[in-house]
C-alpha positions as CSV (number, residue, x, y, z in Angstrom):
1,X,0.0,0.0,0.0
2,X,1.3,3.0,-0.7
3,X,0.2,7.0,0.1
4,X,1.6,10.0,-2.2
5,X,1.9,13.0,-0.4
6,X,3.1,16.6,-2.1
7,X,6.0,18.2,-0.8
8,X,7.4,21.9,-1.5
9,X,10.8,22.0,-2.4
10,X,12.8,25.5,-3.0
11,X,14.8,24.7,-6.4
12,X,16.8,27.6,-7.1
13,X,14.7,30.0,-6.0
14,X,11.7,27.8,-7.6
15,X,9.2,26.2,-5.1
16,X,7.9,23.0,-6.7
17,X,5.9,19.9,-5.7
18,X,7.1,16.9,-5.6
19,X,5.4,13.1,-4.8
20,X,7.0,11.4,-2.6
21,X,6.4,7.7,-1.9
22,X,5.8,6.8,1.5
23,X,6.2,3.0,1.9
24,X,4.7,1.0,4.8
25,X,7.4,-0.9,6.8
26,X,4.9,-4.6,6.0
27,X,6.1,-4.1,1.8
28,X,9.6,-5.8,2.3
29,X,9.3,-6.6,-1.5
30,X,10.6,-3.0,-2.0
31,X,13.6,-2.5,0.3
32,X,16.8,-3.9,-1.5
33,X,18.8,-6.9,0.8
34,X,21.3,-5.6,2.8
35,X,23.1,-8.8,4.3
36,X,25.4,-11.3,1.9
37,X,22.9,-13.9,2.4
38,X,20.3,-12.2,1.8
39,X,21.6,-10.7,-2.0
40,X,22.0,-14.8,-2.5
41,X,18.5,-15.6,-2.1
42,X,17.5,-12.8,-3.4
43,X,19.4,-14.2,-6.6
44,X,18.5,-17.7,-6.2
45,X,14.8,-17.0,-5.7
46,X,14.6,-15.1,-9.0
47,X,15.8,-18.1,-10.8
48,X,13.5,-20.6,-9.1
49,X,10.7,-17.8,-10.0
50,X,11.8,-17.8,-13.7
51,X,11.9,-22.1,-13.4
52,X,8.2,-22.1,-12.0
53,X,7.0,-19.3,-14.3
54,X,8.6,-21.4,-17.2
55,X,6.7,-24.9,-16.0
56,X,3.5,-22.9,-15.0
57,X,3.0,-21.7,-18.1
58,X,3.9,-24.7,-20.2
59,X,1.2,-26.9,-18.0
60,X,-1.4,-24.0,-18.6
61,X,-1.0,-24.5,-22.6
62,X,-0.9,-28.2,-22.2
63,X,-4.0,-28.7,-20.4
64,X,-6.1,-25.7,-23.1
65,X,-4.6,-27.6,-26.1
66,X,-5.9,-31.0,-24.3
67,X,-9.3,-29.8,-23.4
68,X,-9.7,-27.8,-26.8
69,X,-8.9,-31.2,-28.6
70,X,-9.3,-33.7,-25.8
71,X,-6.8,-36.3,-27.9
72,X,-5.7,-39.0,-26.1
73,X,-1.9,-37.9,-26.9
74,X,-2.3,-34.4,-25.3
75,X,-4.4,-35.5,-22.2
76,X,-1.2,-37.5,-21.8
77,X,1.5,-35.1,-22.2
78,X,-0.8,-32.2,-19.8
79,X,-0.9,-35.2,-17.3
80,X,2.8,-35.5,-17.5
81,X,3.7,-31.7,-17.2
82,X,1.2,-32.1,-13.9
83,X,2.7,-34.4,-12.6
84,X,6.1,-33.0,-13.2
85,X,5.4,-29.6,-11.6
86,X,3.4,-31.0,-8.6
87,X,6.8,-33.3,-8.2
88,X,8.7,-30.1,-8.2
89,X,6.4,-28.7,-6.1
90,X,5.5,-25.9,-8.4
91,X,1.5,-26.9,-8.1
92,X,0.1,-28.3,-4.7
93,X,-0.3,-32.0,-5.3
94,X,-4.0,-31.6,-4.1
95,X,-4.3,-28.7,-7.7
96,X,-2.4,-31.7,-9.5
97,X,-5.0,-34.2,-8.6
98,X,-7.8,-31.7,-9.7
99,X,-6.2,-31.3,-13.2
100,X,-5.6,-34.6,-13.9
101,X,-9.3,-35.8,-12.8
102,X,-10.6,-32.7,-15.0
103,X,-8.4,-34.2,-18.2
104,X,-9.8,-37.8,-17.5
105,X,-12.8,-37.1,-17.7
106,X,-12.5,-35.6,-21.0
107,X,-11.4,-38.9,-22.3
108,X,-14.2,-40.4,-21.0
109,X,-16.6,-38.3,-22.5
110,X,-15.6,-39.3,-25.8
């Protein structure tokens, strides 16, 4: 959450207003890391964000294509990418179970 507030600043002999951002002390997603271990996990967690972004999204296309087309070869591969990204633990497994119940009964629909 943040609040703008308007300050007067004397620029040269120029007042002006000026927004400044005040930032609640709860948003820790905006202060930089200050510790050694914190700038690693800071690194590290933007690569694991990037990995599950990357699986997310490939799941997501996997399970349109299989319910736009519901052929038995891409309710397979949409089951696999589930089960790959609840085994990374990218999806709850409980979200994993939904999907792959949701595909299956596409398959037996037709």
């Amino acid at each position: 959450m943040m609040m703008l507030a308007a300050e007067k600043t004397d620029v040269c002999g120029e007042t002006k207003n000026r927004l400044i951002d005040f930032i609640l002390i709860s948003d820790y997603t905006r202060f930089m890391p200050v510790t050694k271990t914190a700038k690693r996990a800071l690194r590290s967690s933007g690569r694991k964000a990037l990995i599950n972004k990357n699986i997310i999204s490939r799941l997501e296309i996997a399970v349109r294509q299989a319910k736009k087309t519901a052929s038995k070869a891409n309710i397979l591969k949409a089951v696999s990418l589930t089960d790959r990204a609840a085994k990374k633990h990218t999806i709850h497994p409980n979200k994993a179970a939904r999907i792959k119940s949701t595909l299956t009964k596409l398959r037996k629909r037709k």
